[in-house]
Structure formats: structure tokens, C-alpha cells
Phi, psi and omega in degrees: 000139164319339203274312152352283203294331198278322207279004170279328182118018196272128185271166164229174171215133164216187194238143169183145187264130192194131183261051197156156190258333151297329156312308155274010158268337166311318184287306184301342169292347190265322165297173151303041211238336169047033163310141183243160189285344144326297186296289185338305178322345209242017189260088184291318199227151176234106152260153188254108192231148179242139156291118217215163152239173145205134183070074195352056156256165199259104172250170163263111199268135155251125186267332173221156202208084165280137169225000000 
């Protein structure tokens, strides 16, 4: 399994909507991933990003950063 492959040290990069880094370990506990709270752990990096402007152009903010 990918995940297997992750806990070797082989990177991915993915995506998943979460406003908060509990959230989105919650949503990966929720899937179908048959994760164990070991594997979770081997999850490096979280950025949290928001939609945002300035001088009312439309950016994108990262508001929060697990590492």
C-alpha cells in the first residue's frame, strides 16, 4: 500500500480540506485508509491556507504550518 511506501520514507504530496490540523487528521481517520495512529504520524507537513486579498486582489494566505 502507498501508505507502507510512505512509512519507508518515499514522499507524496496531496491535498484534503481541513481548516485546522485536527481536522485534517480527523478526515484522514475517517477514510478508508485503514491508517493506524503509528502511520498517521509519518503525515509531515500540514499547511492551512485560506482565501484572502490585498488591495483587493484575491490571494491565498497560509495561515497555519505543521510541521
Amino acid at each position: 500500500m502507498g501508505i507502507e511506501a510512505l512509512s519507508r520514507g518515499a514522499d507524496l504530496v496531496a491535498s484534503i480540506e481541513g481548516q485546522t490540523l485536527e481536522e485534517v487528521l480527523n478526515r484522514l481517520r475517517r477514510l478508508d485508509l485503514r491508517l493506524t495512529e503509528d502511520e498517521l504520524t509519518f503525515v509531515g507537513v500540514v499547511a492551512i491556507l485560506r482565501p484572502g486579498t490585498v488591495a483587493g486582489t484575491p490571494v491565498t494566505r497560509l495561515t497555519a504550518l505543521h510541521y
